[in-house]
C-alpha positions as CSV (number, residue, x, y, z in Angstrom):
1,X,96.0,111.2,101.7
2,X,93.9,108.2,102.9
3,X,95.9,104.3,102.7
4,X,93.8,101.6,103.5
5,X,96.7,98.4,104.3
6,X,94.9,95.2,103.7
7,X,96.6,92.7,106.3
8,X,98.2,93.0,109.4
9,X,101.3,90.3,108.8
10,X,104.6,92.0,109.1
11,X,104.3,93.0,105.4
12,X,101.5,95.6,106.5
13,X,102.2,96.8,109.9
14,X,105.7,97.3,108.5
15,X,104.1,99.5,105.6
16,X,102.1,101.2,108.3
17,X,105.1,102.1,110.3
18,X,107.1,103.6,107.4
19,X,104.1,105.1,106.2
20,X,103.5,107.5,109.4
21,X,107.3,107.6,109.4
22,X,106.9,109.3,105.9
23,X,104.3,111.4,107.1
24,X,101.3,110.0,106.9
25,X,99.0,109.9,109.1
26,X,95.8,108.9,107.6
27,X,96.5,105.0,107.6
28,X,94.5,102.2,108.3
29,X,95.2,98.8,108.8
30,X,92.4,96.2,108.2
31,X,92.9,92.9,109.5
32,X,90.8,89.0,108.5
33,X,91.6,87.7,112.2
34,X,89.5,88.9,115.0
35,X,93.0,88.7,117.1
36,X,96.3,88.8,116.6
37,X,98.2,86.4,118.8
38,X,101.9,85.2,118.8
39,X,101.5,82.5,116.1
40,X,103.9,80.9,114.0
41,X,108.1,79.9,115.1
42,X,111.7,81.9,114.0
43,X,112.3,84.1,111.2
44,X,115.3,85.2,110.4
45,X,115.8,89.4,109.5
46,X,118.8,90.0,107.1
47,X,120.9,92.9,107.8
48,X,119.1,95.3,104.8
49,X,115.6,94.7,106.4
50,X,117.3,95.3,110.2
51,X,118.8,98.7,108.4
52,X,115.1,99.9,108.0
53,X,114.0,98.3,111.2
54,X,116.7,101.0,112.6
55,X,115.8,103.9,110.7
56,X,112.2,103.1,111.7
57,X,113.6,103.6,115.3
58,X,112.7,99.6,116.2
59,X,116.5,98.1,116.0
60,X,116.7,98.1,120.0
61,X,112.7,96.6,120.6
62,X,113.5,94.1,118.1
63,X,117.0,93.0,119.4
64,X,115.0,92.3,122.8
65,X,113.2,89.6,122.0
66,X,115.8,88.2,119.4
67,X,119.0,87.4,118.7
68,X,122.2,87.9,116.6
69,X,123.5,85.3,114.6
70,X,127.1,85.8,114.0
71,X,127.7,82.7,111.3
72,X,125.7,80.8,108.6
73,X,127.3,77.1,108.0
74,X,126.3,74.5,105.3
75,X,127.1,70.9,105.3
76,X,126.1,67.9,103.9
77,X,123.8,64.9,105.2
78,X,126.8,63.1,106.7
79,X,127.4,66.3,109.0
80,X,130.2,67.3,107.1
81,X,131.3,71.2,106.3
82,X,130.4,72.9,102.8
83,X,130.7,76.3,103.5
84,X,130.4,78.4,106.0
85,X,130.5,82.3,106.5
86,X,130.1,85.2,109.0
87,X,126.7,87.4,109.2
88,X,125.7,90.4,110.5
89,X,128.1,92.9,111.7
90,X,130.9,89.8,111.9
91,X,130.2,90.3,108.1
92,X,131.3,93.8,108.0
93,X,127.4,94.8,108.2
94,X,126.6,98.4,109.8
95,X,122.9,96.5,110.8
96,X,122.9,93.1,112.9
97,X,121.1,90.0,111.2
98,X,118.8,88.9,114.0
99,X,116.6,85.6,114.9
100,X,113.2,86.5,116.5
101,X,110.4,84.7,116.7
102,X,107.8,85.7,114.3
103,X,104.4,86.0,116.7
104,X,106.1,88.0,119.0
105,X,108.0,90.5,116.2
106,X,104.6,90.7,114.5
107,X,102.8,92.1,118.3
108,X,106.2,94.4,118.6
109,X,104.8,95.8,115.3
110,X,101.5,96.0,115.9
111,X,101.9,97.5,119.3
112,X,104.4,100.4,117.8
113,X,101.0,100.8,115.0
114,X,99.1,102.0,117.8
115,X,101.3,104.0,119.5
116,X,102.1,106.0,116.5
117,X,99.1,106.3,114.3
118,X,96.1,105.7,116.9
119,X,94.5,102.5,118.9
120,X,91.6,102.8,116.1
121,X,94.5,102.0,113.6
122,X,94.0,98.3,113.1
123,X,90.8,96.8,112.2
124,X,90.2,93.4,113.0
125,X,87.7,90.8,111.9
126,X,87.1,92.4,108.4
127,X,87.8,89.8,105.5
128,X,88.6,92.0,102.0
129,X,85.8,91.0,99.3
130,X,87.4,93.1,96.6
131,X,88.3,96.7,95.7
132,X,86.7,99.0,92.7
133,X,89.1,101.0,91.1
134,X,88.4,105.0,90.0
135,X,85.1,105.4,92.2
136,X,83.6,108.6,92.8
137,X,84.4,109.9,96.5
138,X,81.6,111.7,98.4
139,X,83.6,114.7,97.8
140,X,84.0,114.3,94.2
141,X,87.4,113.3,94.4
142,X,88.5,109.8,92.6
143,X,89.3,107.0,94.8
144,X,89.7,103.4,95.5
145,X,86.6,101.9,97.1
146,X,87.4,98.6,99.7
147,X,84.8,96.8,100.7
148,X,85.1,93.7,103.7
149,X,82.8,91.5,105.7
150,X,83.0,90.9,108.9
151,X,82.2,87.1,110.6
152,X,78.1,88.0,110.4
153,X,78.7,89.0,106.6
154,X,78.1,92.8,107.2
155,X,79.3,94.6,104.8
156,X,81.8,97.7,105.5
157,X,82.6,100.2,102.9
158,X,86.2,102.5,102.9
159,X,87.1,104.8,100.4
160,X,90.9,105.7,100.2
161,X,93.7,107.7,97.9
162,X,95.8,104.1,98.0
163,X,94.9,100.9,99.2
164,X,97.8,98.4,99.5
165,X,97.1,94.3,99.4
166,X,99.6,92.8,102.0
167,X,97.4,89.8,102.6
168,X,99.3,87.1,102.2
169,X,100.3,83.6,99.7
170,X,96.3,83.7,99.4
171,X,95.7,87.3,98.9
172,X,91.7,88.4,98.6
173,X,93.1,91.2,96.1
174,X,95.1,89.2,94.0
175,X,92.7,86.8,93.6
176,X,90.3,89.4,92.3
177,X,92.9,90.3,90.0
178,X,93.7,86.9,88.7
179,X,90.9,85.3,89.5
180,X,92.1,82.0,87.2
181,X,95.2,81.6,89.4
182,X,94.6,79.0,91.6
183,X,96.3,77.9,94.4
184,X,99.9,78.7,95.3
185,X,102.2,75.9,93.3
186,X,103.6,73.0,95.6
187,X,107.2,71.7,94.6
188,X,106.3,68.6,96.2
189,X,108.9,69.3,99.8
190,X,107.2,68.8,102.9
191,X,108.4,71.4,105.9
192,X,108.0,70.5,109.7
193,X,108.7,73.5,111.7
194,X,109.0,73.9,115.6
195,X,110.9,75.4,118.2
196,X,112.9,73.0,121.1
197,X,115.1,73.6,124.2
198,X,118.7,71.4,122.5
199,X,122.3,71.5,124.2
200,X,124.2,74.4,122.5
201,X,125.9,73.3,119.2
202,X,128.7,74.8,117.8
203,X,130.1,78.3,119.0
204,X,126.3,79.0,120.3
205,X,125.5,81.6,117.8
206,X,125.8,79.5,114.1
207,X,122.9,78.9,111.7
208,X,123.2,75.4,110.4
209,X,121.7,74.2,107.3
210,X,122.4,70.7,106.3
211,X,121.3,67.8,103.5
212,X,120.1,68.7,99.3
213,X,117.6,69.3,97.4
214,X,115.3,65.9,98.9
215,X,115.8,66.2,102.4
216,X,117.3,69.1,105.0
217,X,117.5,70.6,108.3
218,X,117.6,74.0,109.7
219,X,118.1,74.9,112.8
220,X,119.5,78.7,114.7
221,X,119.2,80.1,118.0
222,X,116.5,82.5,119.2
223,X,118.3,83.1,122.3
224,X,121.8,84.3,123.0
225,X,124.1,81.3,124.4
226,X,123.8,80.8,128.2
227,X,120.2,81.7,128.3
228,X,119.9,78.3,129.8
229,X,122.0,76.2,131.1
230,X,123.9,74.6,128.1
231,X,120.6,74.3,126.1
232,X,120.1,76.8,123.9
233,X,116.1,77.6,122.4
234,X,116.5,76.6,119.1
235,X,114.0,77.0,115.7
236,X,114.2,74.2,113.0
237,X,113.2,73.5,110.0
238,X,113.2,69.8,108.8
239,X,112.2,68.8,105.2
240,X,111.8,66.4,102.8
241,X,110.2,65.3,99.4
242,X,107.0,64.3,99.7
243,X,106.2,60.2,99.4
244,X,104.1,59.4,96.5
245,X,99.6,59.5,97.9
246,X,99.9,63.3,99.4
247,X,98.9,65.7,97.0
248,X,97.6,69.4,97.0
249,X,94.7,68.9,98.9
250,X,96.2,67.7,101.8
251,X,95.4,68.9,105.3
252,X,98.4,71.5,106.2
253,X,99.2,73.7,108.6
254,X,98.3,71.9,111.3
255,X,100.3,70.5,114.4
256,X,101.8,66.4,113.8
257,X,103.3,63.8,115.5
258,X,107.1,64.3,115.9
259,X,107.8,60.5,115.5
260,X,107.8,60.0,112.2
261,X,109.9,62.7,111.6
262,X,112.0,61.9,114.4
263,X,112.5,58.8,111.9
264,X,112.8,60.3,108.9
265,X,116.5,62.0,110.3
266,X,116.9,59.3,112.8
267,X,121.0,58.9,110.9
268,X,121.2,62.4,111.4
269,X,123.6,62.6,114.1
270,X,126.3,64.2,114.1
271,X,129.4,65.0,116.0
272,X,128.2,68.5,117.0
273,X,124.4,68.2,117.0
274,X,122.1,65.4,117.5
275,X,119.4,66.3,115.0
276,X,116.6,63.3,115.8
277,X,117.2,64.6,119.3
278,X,116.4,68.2,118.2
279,X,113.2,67.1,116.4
280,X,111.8,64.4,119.3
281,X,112.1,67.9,122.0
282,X,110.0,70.3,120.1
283,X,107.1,72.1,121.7
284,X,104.7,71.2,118.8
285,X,105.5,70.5,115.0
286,X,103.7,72.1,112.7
287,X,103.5,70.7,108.9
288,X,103.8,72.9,105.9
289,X,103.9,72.3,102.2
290,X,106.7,74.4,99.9
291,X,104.7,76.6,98.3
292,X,105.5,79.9,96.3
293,X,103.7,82.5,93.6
294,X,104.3,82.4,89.7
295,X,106.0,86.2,89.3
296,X,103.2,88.9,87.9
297,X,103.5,90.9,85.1
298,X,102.3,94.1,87.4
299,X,101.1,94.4,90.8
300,X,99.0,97.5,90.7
301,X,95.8,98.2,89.1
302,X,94.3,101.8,89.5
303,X,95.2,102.8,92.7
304,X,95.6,99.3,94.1
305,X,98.8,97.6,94.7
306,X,100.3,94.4,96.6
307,X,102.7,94.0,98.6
308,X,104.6,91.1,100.4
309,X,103.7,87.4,100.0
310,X,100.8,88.8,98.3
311,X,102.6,90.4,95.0
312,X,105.9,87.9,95.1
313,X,105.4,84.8,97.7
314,X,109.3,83.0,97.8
315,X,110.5,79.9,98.4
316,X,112.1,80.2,102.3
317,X,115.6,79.4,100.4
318,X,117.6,82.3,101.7
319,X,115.6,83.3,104.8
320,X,114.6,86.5,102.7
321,X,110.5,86.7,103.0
322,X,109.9,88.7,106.2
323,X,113.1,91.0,104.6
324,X,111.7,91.4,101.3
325,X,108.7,92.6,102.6
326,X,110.2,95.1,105.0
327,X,111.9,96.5,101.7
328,X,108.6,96.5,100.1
329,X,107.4,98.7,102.7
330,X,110.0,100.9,103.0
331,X,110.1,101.5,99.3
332,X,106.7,102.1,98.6
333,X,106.1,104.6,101.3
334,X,109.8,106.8,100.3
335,X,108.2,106.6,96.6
336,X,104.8,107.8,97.6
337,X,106.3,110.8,99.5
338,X,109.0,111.7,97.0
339,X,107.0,111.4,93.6
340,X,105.1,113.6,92.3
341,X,101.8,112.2,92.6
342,X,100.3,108.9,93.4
343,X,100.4,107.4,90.2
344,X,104.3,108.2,89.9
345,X,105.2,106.9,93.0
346,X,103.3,103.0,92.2
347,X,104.8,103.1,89.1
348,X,108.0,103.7,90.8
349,X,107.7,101.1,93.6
350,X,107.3,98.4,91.2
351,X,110.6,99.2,89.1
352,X,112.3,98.8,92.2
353,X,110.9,95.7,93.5
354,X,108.8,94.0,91.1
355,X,112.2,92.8,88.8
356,X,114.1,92.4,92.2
357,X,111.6,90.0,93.6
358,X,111.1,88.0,90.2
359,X,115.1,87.5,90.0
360,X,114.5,86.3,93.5
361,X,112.0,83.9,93.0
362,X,113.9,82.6,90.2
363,X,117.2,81.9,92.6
364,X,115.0,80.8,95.2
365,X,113.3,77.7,93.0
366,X,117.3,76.9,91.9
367,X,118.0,76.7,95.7
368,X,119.5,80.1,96.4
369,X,122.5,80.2,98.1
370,X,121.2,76.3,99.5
371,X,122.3,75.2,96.2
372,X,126.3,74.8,97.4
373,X,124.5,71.7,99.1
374,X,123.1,70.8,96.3
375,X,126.4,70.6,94.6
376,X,128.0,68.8,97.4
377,X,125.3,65.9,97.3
378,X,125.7,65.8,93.4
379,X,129.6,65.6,93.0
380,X,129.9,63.5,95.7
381,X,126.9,61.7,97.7
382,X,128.7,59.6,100.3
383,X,131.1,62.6,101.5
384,X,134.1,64.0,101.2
385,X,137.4,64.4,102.9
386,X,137.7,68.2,102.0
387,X,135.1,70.3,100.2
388,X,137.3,72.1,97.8
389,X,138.2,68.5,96.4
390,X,134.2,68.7,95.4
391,X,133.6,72.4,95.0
392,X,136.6,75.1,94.8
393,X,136.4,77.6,96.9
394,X,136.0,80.6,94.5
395,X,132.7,78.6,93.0
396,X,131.1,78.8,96.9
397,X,132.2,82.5,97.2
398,X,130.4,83.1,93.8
399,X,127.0,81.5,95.0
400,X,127.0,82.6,98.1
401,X,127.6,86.5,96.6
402,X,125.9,86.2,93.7
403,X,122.3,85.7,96.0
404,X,123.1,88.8,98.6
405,X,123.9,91.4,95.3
406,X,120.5,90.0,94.2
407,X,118.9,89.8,97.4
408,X,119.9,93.5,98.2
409,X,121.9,92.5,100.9
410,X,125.8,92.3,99.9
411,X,127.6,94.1,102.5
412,X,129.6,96.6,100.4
413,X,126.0,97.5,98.2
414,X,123.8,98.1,101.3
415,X,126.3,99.9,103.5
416,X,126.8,102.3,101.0
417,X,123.2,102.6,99.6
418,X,121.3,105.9,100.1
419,X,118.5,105.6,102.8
420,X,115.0,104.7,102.2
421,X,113.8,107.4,104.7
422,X,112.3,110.2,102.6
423,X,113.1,113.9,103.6
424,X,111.3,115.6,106.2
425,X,107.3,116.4,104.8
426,X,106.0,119.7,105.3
């Protein structure tokens, strides 16, 4: 069997790895950039996507060039504690949640692509212009027929058993699909993301989220305390609603001036982190709107199905989209090798993920598990002496459960679900 993988994010190469681990071997990876450098800052990997990471045989490489949170803490705008709760095998996990930064685990991927299925694996330079579905193969077989364009606009033609869109928020498949779609929906939250040496807060290994629904910051390690001498390299996250005048068409992704942001949070210091500080000694900034996909109805047309951001693009509310995708991959290639034929198994991968990934986007536009800061901030906006005079206890537990049962990622579900890893192929 032939898989054309459109997109080499983590999405695809992490379909491409559990492909050839399902025994595959045929697999192709087709890439839009004409390199793939270490781009972007942190991502966090939940303990069900480090679980397939594992039985992929990557938990060691990854763990390199990461780290292992061991606690996930809320609090309000004042700095003051909402909830607050181990991760990772503190949590009673068998797998590790781990902070790595996302460049350098998308090489780690693409290198292990390579070295299992062939250097000629991933094609770069080759932008998707659209798929035709039930085309007769030279052979007389029936497949899916890819075509892409590379920077001087020649065409190249692939023909393939499967081809899988993992291209992204602006997916060149999906778009063919839905071609009245439009752009990705904008709830109006700005993001400014970088990555800055800041003295170590906390115990050195927390995860700090802090603010509501208008403004927050986010900030964990990507380095195990001590790395440097009581600094600790830190990824954040600030955000805020945008001011009336910036619209859709603004100029994003793009590297800004830390000041005004440096503003923005300048009360923002608290006893154990000084979070203006944090923002004023980042590397570079770089400016993001909040931006997610409207859930489909159905993700695969003939042959043809997406994957990733490009089927079920989340809000980053519950650090879950490099995870979900991993479980996309995972899924799709133990359904392809245990169904019984190719049909079957597409069908099959979107009853397990297509209404797990719509619950998800729903949770994730209500705030996720974020929203017990949400609650803080609404039942009582200048503080509190204790939490549970605001929120009892048992209402926290029941947010902060309810999104990892939903997520796929409570400890007592995924320690004791069966493995993704399909028996051995003939």
């Amino acid at each position: 069997m032939k898989i054309i993988i459109v997109g080499a994010g983590i999405g695809g190469l992490a379909t491409a790895l559990s492909l050839e681990a399902a025994g595959y071997d045929d697999v192709i990876v087709v890439e839009r950039a004409r390199e793939l450098r270490p781009l972007g800052v942190g991502i966090n990997l939940l303990p069900h996507a480090v679980r397939e990471l594992t039985e992929l045989g990557l938990a060691d490489a990854v763990a390199a060039i990461g780290t292992a949170p061991g606690r996930l803490s809320y609090f309000n705008r004042f700095g003051q504690p909402v909830w607050s709760e181990p991760r990772g095998l503190e949590a009673g996990y068998r797998w590790p949640q781990l902070s790595v930064h996302r460049g350098e685990f998308q090489l780690l991927l693409a290198e292990e692509v390579r070295r299992r299925l062939g250097a000629d694996a991933i094609r770069l330079g080759l932008r998707a212009t659209g798929v035709e579905h039930g085309v007769a193969g030279a052979d007389g077989r029936v497949v899916e027929r890819a075509r892409f364009a590379d920077a001087a606009g020649a065409e190249l033609v692939l023909d393939a058993d499967v081809v899988i869109g993992a291209d992204g928020i602006h997916s060149a498949l999906r778009a063919q699909a839905h071609p009245s779609e439009g752009a990705p929906p904008w709830n109006r939250l700005v993001l400014w993301r970088g990555t800055a040496l800041a003295p170590t807060y906390l115990d050195g290994r927390t995860m700090i989220m802090a603010g509501d629904a208008e403004q927050k910051f986010v900030a964990y390690p990507l380095v195990a305390p001590g790395a440097e001498d009581g600094l600790t390299r830190v990824n954040f996250i600030a955000e805020r609603r945008a001011p009336e005048g910036v619209d859709e068409t603004a100029d994003w992704n793009h590297a800004v001036d830390p000041a005004p942001i440096v503003e923005l949070f300048a009360d923002w210091r608290f006893d154990w982190l000084d979070v203006p500080a944090v923002i004023a000694a980042a590397d570079e900034i770089l400016e993001y709107p909040m931006v997610d996909r409207d859930p489909l109805a159905s993700w695969t047309i003939g042959r043809t199905t997406l994957l990733g951001d490009a089927a079920h693009a989340l809000y980053p509310n519950g650090s879950n989209g490099a995870s979900q995708a991993i479980l996309d991959a995972r899924s799709l290639a133990f359904r392809l090798a245990t169904s019984v034929d190719v049909d079957a198994a597409l069908a099959a991968y979107e009853g397990d993920r297509r209404p797990a990934t719509t619950k998800l986007n729903a949770m994730t536009r209500q705030l996720g598990p974020e929203r017990v800061m949400q609650l803080a901030y609404e039942r009582a906006p200048h503080g509190f002496a204790d939490i549970h005079d605001v929120i009892p206890e048992a209402e926290l537990q029941e947010i902060a459960d309810g999104y990892k049962v939903a997520a796929g990622f409570h400890p007592e579900q995924l320690n004791q679900r069966s493995s993704l890893t399909p028996p051995a192929r003939a």
